[in-house]
N, C-alpha and C positions, 0 to 999 in steps of 0.2 A: 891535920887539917882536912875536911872533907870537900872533895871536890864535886861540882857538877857535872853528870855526864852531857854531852852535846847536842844538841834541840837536834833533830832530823830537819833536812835541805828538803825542800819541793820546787816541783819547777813544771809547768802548763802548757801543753800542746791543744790548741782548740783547729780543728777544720773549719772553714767556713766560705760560704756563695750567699752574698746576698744577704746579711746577715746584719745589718747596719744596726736597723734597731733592737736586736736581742745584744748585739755586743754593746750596747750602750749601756744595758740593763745588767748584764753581764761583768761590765768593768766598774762597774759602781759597786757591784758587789766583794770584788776584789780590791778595792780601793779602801771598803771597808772592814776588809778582815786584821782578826786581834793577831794573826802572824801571815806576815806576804812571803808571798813565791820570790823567787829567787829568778824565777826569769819566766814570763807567759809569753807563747810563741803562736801567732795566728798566723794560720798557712792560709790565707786567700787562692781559691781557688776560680780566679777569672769571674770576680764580682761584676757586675752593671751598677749597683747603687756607692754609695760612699764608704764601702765599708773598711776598704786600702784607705780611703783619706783621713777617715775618723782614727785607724789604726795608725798611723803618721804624726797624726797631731798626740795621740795619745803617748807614742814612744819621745815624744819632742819633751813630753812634762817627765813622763817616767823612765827611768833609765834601764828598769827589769822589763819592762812590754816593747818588742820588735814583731813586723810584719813580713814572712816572706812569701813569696811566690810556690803553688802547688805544684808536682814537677809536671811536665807538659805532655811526656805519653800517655795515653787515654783518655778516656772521656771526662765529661764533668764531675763534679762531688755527686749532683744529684741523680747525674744519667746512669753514672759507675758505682753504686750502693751493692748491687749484686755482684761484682766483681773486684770490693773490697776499695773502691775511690777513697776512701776517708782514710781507711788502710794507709794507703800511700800517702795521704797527706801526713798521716799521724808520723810514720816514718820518715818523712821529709824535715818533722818539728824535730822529731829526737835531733835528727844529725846536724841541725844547727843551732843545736844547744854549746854555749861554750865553756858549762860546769856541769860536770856528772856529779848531778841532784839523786838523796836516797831513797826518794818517791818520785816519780813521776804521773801525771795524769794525762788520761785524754778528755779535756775538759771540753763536751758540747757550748755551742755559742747561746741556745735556745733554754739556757737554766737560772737561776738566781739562788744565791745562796745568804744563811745568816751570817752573821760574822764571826762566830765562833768555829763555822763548819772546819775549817784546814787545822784549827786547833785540836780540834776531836779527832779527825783523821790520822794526823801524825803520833797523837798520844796511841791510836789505837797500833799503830805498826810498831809503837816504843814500847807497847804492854805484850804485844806477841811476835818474839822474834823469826817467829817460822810464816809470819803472816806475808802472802805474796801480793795478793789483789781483792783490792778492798772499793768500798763506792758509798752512798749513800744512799738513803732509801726516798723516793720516787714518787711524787706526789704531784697530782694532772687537777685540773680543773674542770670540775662536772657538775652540774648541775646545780649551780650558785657556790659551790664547796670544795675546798683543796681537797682530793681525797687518796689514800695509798695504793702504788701499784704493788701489789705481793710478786713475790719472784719465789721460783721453787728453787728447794735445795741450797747451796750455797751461790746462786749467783750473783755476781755482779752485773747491774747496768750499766750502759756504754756510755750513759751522760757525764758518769763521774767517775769513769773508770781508771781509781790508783793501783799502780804497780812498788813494788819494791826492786830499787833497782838490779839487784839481784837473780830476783825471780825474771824482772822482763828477758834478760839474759838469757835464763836457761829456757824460756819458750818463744824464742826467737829462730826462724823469721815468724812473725804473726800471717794467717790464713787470708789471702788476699782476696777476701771474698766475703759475702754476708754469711755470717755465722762465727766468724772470727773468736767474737768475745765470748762463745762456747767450748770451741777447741780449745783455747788456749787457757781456761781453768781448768780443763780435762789434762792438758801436762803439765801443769802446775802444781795439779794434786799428785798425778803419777810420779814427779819427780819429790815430793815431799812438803810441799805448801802449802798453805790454807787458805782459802777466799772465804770471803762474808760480806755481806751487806749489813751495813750498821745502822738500825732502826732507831737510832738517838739522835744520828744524824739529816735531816729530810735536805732533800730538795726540791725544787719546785721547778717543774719541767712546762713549758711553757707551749711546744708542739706536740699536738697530741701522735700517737702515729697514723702513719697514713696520711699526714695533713697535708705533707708537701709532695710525695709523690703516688697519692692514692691509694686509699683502706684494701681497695682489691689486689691489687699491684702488690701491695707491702704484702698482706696475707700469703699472694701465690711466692713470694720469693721466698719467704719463710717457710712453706712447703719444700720447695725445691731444694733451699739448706739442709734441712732436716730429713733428708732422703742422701744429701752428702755428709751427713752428719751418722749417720746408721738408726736412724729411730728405728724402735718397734713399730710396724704401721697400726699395730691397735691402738699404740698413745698417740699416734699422730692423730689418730680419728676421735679418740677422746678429748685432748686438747682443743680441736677444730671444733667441737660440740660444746663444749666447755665456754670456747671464747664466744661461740653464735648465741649466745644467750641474751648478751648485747651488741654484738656485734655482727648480725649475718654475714657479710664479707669473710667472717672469717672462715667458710665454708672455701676459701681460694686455696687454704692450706692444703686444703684434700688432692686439689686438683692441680695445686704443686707437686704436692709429692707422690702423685701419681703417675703424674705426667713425667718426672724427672723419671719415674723407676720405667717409663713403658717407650721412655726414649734411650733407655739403656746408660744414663749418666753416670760418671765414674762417683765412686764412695772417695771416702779420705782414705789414703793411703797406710798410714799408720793404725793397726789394728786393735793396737790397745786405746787407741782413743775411740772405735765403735763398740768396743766390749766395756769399757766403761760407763759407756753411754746408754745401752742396752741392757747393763743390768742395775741401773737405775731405774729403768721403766717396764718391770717385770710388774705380773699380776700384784704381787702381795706389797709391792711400793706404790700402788695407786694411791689408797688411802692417805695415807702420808705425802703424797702430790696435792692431791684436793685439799689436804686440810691447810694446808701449805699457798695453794693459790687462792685462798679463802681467807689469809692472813691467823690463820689457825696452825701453831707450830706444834705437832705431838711429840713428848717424850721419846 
């Protein structure tokens, strides 16, 4: 008699401040997916608007959606992005999970998905069993048109960022700082796992960046990461030129990761995460960067 192997379990950590009307938009789209989570956990993080109420009323219909409280040391979601706030919330979601789920996501409140998307996702971690973190591919609104965000190399975005539960395991604790969702495919991969963004998959990210805590701001923190991250400073200066092409702001980067190196900031501690870093961003991997943030993947 042939048997079926066992669907893979998922289960949804979203952070959120303030966030009423994207979880609105948010759980409609989880309401209509062809396979539900097994448990979505919003960590409110000292909302002003209804978004604890809305979540309240929402756990009353469904028995998989609960809201808990963000844990109290530190600052807010949006004040503590450079020190990893979301971080702590995400980690707040795991551990009041009460089924180890074999994906897990950190599901932004600010995205909308089609209904099939957790269907493709799972299928994708069922088709590759070394696959650790996985996401969807990233589509903003410009200029009357949804149009793709390209990511270099193999990243994952933090809007839809799935784990295997296994893998979040072995890259545990997560970096409690902006940059997080970099490190932690850098020992994902060292430990022997694969990341990928799945371009079959889209999603539709509804905050552009910058929007909520300012283009300059987000720019310079992303500087500053990537100065704890070990970048080349030629790619950082490339990159920065790169993104100012529509983005002037993004000239903040420079002055992040300047500013970080001339204030003498510590690097990440673990070395084989800046040498894997760094020789990713050698002269002759340029090309293959560009063609890549160009939505152009070269052989």
């Amino acid at each position: 008699m042939r048997t079926h192997a066992r669907r893979l379990t998922y289960a949804l950590v979203t952070p959120a401040r303030d966030e009423e009307s994207n979880l609105r938009r948010l759980a409609a789209s989880l309401l209509a997916q062809t396979v539900r989570p097994q448990a979505w956990i919003v960590v409110d993080d000292g909302s002003r608007d209804r978004t604890r109420e809305l979540m309240h009323e929402l756990a009353q219909e469904h028995d998989w959606i609960s809201v808990i409280s963000a844990p109290a040391d530190g600052g807010r979601l949006v004040d503590g992005r450079l020190t990893g706030r979301d971080v702590a919330a995400f980690q707040a979601g795991l551990a009041a999970l009460a089924d180890e789920p074999d994906v897990v996501l950190k599901l932004d409140a600010d995205v909308a998905l089609l209904p099939d998307f957790f269907a493709g996702l799972l299928q994708a971690f069922e088709d590759d069993p070394v696959l650790g973190i996985a996401g969807g591919a990233c589509f903003e609104f410009e200029n009357g048109a949804w149009r793709e965000r390209w990511v270099t190399g193999n990243h994952v975005r933090g809007a839809t960022r799935a784990y295997r539960w296994a893998c979040l395991q072995d890259v545990q604790p997560l970096e409690p700082r902006l940059g997080w969702d970099g490190i932690d495919e850098v020992l994902a991969v060292v430990k022997g796992w694969h990341t990928r963004s799945l371009r079959a998959l889209p999603f539709f990210h509804y905050r552009l960046m910058g929007q909520r805590d300012g283009a300059r701001r987000a720019f310079r923190d992303q500087g500053s990461t990537a100065h704890y991250m070990g970048y080349r400073p030629s790619y950082l200066v490339a990159r920065a030129l790169f993104r100012m092409r529509s983005t002037p702001a993004a000239f903040a980067m420079i002055t992040g990761y300047f500013g970080a190196a001339l204030r003498r900031e510590p690097a990440h501690a673990d070395s084989s995460v800046r040498t894997y870093i760094r020789d990713r961003q050698r002269l002759r991997e340029l090309p293959r960067r560009l063609a890549e943030a160009l939505g152009r993947r070269p052989g």
